[in-house]
Gaussian input, Z-matrix of N, CA and C with variables (Angstrom, degrees):
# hf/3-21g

backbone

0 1
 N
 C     1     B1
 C     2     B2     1     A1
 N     3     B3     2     A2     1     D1
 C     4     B4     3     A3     2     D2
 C     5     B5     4     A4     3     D3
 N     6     B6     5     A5     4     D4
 C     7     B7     6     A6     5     D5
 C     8     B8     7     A7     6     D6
 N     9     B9     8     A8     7     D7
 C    10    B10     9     A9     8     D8
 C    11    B11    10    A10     9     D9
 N    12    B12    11    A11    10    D10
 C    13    B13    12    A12    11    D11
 C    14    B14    13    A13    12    D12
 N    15    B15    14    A14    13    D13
 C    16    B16    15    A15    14    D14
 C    17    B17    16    A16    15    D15
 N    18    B18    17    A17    16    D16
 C    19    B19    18    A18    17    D17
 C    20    B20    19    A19    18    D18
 N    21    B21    20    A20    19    D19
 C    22    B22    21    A21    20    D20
 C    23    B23    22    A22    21    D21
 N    24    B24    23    A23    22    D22
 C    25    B25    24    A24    23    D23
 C    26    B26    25    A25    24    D24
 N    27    B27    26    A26    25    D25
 C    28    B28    27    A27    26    D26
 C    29    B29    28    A28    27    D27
 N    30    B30    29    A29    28    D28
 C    31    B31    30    A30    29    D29
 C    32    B32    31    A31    30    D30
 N    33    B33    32    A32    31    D31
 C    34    B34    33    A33    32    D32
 C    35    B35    34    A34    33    D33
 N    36    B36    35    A35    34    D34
 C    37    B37    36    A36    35    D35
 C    38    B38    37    A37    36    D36
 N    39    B39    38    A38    37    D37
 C    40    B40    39    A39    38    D38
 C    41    B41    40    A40    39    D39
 N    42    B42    41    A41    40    D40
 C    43    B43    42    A42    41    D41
 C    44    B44    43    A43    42    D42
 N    45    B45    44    A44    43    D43
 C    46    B46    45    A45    44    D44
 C    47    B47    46    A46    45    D45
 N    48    B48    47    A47    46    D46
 C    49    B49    48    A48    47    D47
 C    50    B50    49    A49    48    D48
 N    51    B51    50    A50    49    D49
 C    52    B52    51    A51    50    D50
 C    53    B53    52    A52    51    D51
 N    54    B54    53    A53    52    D52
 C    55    B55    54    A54    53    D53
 C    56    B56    55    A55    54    D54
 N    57    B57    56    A56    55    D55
 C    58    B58    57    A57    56    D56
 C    59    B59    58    A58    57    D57
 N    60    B60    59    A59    58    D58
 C    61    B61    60    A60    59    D59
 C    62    B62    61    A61    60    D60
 N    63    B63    62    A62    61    D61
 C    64    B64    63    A63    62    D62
 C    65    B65    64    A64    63    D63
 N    66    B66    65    A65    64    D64
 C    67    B67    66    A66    65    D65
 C    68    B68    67    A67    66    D66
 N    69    B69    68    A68    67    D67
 C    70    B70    69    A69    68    D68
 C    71    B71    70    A70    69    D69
 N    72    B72    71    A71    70    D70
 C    73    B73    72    A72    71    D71
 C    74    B74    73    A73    72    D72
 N    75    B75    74    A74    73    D73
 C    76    B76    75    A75    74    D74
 C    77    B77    76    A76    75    D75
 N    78    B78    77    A77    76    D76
 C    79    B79    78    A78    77    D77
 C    80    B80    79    A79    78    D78
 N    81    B81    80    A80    79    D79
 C    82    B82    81    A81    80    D80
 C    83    B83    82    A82    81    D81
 N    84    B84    83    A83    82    D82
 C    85    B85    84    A84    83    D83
 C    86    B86    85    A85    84    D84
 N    87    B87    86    A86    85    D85
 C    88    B88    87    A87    86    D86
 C    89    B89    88    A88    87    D87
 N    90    B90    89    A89    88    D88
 C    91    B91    90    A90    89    D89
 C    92    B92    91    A91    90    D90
 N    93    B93    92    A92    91    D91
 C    94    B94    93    A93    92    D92
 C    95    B95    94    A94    93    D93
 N    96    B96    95    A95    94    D94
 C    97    B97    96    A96    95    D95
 C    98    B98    97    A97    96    D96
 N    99    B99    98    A98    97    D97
 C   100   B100    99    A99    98    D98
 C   101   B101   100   A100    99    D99
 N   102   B102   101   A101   100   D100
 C   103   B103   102   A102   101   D101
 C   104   B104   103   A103   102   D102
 N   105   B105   104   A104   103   D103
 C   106   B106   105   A105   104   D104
 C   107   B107   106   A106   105   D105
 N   108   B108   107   A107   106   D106
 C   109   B109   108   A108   107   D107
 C   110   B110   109   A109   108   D108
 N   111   B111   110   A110   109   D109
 C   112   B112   111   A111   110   D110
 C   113   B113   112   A112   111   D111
 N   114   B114   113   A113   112   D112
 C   115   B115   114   A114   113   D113
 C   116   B116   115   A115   114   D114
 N   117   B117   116   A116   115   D115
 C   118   B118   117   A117   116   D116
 C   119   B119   118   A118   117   D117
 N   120   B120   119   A119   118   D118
 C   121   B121   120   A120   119   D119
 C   122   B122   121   A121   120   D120
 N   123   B123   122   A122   121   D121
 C   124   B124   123   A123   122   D122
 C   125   B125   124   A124   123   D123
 N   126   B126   125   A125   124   D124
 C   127   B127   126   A126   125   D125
 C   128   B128   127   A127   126   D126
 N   129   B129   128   A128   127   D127
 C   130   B130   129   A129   128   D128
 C   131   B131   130   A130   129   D129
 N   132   B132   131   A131   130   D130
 C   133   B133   132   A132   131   D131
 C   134   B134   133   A133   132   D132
 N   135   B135   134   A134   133   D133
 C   136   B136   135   A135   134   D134
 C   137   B137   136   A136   135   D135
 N   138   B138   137   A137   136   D136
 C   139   B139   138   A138   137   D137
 C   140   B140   139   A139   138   D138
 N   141   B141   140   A140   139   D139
 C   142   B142   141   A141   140   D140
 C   143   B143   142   A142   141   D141
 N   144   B144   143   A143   142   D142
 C   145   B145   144   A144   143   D143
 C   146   B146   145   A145   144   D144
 N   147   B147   146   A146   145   D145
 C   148   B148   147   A147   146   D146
 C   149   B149   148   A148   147   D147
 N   150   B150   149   A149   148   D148
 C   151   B151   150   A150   149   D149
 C   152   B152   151   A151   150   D150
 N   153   B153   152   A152   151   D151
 C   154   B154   153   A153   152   D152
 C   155   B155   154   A154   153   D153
 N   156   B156   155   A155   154   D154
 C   157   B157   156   A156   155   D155
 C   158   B158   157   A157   156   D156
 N   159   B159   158   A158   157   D157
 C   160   B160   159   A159   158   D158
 C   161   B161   160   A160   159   D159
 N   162   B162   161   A161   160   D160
 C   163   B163   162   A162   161   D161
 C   164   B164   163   A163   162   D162
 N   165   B165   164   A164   163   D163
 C   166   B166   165   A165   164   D164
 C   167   B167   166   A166   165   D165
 N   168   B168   167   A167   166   D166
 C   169   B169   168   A168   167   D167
 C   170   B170   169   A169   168   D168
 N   171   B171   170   A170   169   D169
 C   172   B172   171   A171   170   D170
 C   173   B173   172   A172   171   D171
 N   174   B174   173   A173   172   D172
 C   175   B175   174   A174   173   D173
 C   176   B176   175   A175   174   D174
 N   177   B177   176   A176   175   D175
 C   178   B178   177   A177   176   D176
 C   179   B179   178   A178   177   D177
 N   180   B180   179   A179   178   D178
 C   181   B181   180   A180   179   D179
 C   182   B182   181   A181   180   D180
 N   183   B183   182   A182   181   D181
 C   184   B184   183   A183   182   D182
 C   185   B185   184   A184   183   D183
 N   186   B186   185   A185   184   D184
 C   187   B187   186   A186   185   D185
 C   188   B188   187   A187   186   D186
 N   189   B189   188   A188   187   D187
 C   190   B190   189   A189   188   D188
 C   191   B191   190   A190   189   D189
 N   192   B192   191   A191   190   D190
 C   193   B193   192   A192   191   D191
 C   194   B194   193   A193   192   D192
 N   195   B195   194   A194   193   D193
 C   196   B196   195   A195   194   D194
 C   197   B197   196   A196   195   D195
 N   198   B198   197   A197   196   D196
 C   199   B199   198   A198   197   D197
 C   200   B200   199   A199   198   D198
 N   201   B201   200   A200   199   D199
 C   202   B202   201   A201   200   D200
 C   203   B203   202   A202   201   D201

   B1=1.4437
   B2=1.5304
   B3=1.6122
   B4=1.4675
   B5=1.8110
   B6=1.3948
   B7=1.3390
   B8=1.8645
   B9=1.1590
   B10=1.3887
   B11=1.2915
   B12=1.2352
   B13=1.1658
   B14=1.4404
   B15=1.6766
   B16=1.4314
   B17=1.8685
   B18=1.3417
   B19=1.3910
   B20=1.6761
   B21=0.9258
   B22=1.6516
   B23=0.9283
   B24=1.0005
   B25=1.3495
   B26=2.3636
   B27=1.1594
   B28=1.5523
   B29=1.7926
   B30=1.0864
   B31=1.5150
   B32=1.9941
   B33=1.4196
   B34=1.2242
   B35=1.6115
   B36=1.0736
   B37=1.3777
   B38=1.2423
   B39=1.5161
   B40=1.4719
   B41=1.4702
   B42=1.4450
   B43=1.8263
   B44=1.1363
   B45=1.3860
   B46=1.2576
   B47=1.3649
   B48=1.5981
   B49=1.4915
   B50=1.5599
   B51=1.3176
   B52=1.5742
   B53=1.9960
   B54=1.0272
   B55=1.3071
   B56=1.5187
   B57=1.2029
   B58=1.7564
   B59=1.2000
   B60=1.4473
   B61=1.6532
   B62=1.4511
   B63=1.7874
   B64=1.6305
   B65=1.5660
   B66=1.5172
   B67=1.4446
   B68=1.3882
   B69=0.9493
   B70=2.2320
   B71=1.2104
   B72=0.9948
   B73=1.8444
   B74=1.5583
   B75=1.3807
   B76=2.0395
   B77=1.8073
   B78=1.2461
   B79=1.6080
   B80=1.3806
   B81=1.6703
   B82=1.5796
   B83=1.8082
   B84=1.6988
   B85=1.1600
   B86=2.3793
   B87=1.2896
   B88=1.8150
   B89=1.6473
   B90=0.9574
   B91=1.5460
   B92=1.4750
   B93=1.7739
   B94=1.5404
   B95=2.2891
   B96=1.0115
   B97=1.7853
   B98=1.5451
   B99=2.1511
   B100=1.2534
   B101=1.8452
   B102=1.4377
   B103=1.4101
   B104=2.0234
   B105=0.9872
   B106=1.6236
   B107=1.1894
   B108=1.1987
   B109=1.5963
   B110=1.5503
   B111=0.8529
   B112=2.1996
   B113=1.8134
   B114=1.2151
   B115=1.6012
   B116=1.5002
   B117=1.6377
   B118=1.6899
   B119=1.1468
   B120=1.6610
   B121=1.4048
   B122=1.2776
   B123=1.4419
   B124=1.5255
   B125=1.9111
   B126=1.3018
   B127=1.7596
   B128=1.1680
   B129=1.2817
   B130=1.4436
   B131=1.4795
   B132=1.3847
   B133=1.9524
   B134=1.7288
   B135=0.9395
   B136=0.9935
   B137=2.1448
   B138=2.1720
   B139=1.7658
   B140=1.9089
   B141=1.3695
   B142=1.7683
   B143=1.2845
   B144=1.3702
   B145=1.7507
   B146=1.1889
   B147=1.5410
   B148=1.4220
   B149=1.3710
   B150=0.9147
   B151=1.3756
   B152=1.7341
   B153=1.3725
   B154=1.5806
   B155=1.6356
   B156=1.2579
   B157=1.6864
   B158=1.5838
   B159=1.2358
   B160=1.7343
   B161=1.4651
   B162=0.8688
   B163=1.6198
   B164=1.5555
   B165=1.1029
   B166=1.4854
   B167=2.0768
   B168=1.0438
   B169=1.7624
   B170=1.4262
   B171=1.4584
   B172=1.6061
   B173=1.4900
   B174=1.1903
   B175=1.8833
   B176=1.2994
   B177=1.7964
   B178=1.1651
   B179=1.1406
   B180=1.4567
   B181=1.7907
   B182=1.8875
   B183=1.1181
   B184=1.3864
   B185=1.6169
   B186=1.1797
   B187=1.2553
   B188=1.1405
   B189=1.7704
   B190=1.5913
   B191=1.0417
   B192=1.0360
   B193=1.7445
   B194=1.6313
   B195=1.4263
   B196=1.9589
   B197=1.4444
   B198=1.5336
   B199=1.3633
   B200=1.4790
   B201=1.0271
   B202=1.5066
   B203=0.7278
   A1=111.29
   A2=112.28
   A3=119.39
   A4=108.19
   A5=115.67
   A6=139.39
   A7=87.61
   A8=119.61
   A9=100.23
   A10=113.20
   A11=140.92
   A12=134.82
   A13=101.41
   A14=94.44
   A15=133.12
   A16=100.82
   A17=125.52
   A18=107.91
   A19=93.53
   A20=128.44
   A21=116.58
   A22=106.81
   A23=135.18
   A24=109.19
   A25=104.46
   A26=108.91
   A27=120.77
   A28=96.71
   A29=127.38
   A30=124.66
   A31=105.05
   A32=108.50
   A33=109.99
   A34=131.89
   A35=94.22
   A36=116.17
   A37=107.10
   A38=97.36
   A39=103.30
   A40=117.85
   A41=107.38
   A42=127.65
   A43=128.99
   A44=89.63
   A45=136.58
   A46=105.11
   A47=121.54
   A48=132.06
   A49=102.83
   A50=102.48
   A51=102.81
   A52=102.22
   A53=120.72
   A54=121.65
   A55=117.24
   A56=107.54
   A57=117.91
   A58=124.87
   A59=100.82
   A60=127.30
   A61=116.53
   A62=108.48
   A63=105.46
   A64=127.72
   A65=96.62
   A66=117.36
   A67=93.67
   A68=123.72
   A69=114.56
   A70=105.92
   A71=140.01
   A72=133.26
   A73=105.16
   A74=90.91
   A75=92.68
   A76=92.63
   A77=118.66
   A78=111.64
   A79=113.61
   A80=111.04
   A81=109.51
   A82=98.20
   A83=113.10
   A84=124.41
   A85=110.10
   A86=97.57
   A87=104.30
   A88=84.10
   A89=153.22
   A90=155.10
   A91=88.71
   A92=129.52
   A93=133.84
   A94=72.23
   A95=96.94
   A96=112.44
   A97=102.97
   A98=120.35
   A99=127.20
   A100=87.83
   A101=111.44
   A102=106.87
   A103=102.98
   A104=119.45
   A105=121.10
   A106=106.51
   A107=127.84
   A108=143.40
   A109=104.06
   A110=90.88
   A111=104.28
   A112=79.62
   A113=103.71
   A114=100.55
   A115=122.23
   A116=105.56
   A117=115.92
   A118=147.86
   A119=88.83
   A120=129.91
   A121=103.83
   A122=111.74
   A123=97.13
   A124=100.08
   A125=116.15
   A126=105.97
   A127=91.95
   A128=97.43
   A129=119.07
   A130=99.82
   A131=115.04
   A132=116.61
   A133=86.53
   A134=125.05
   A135=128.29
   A136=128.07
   A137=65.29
   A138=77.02
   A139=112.26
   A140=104.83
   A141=91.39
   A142=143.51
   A143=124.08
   A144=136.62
   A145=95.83
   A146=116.16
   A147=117.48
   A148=116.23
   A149=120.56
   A150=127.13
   A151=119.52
   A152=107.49
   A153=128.14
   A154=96.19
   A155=90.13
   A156=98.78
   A157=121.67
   A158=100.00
   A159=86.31
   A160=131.17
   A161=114.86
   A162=107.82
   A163=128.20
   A164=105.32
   A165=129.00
   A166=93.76
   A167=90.72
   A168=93.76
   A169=128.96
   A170=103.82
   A171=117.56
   A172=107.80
   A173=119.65
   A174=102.25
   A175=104.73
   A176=136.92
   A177=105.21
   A178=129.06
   A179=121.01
   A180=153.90
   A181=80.37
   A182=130.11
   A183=120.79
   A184=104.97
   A185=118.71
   A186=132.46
   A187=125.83
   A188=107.36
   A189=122.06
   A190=98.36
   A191=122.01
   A192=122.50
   A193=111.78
   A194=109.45
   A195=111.86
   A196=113.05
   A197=111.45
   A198=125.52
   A199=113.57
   A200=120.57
   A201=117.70
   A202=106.24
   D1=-49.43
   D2=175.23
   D3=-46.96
   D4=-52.88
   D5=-159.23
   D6=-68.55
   D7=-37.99
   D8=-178.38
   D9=-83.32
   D10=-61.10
   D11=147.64
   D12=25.83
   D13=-110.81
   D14=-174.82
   D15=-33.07
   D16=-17.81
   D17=173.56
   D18=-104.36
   D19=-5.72
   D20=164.54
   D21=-87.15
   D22=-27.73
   D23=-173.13
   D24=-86.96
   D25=-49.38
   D26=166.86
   D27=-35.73
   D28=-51.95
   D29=-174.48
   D30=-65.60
   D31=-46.36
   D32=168.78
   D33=-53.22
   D34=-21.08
   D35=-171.02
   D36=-73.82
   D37=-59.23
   D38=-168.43
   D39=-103.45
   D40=28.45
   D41=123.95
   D42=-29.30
   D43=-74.71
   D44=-158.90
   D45=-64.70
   D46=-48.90
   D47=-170.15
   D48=-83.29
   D49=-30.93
   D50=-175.41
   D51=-75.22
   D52=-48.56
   D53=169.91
   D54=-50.11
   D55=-25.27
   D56=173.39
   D57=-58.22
   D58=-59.91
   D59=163.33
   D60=-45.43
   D61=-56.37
   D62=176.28
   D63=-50.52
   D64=-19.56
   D65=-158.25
   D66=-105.97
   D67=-28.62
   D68=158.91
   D69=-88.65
   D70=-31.73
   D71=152.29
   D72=-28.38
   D73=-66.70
   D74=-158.82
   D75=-65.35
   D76=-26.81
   D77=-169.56
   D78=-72.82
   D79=-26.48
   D80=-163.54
   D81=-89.07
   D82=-41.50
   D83=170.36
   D84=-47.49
   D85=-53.65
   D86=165.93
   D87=-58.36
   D88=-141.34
   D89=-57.57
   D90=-94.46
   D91=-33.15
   D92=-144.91
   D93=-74.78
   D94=-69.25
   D95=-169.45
   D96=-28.69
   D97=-50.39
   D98=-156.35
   D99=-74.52
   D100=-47.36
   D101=-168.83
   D102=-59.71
   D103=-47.10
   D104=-177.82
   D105=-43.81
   D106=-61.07
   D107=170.70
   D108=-36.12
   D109=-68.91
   D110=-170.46
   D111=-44.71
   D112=-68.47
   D113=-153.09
   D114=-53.12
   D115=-28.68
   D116=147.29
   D117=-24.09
   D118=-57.87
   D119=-176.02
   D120=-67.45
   D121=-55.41
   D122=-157.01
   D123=-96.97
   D124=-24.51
   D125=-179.87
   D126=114.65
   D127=162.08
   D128=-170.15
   D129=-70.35
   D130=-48.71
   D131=-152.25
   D132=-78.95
   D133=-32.63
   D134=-172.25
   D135=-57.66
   D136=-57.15
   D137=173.98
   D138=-69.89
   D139=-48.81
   D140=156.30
   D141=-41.33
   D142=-25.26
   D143=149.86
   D144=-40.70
   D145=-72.52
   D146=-154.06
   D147=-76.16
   D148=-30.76
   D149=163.66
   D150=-49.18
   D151=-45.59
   D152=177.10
   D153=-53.48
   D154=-61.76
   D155=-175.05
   D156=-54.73
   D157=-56.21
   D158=157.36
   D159=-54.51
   D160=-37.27
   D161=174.50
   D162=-70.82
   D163=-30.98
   D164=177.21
   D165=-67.74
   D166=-66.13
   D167=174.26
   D168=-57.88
   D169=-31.00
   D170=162.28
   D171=-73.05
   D172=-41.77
   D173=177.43
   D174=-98.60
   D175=11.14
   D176=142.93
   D177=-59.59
   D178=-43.62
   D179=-164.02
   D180=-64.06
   D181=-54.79
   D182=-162.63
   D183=-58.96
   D184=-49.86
   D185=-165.90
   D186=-75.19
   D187=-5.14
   D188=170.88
   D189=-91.92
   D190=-54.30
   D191=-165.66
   D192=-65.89
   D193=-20.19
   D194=164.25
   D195=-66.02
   D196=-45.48
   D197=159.86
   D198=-37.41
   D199=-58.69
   D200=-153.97
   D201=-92.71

């Protein structure tokens, strides 16, 4: 009786986890599409600025936190 339980509920679970996954699938697939767009939007020379700029700002942020 215990043993069944314990596999209903393990089957529920992994519903649950599997529905999780579908649901960061559809999120990474939404943001991969929102980022394509942006990158449309703004042009190639453009999206390379910004791109520069993030990185430059990402290894400032790195280089404080070695500091600190």
């Amino acid at each position: 009786m215990a043993q069944n339980k314990l596999k209903q509920k393990v089957e529920a679970l992994t519903r649950v986890v599997q529905q999780l996954i579908k649901e960061v699938q559809i999120n990474a697939s939404l943001a991969q599409g929102t980022l394509t767009a942006f990158q449309l939007h703004l042009g190639e020379e453009e999206w390379e600025k910004l791109v520069e700029e993030l990185k430059d700002k990402e290894k400032r942020l790195q280089e404080q936190e070695n500091v600190e």
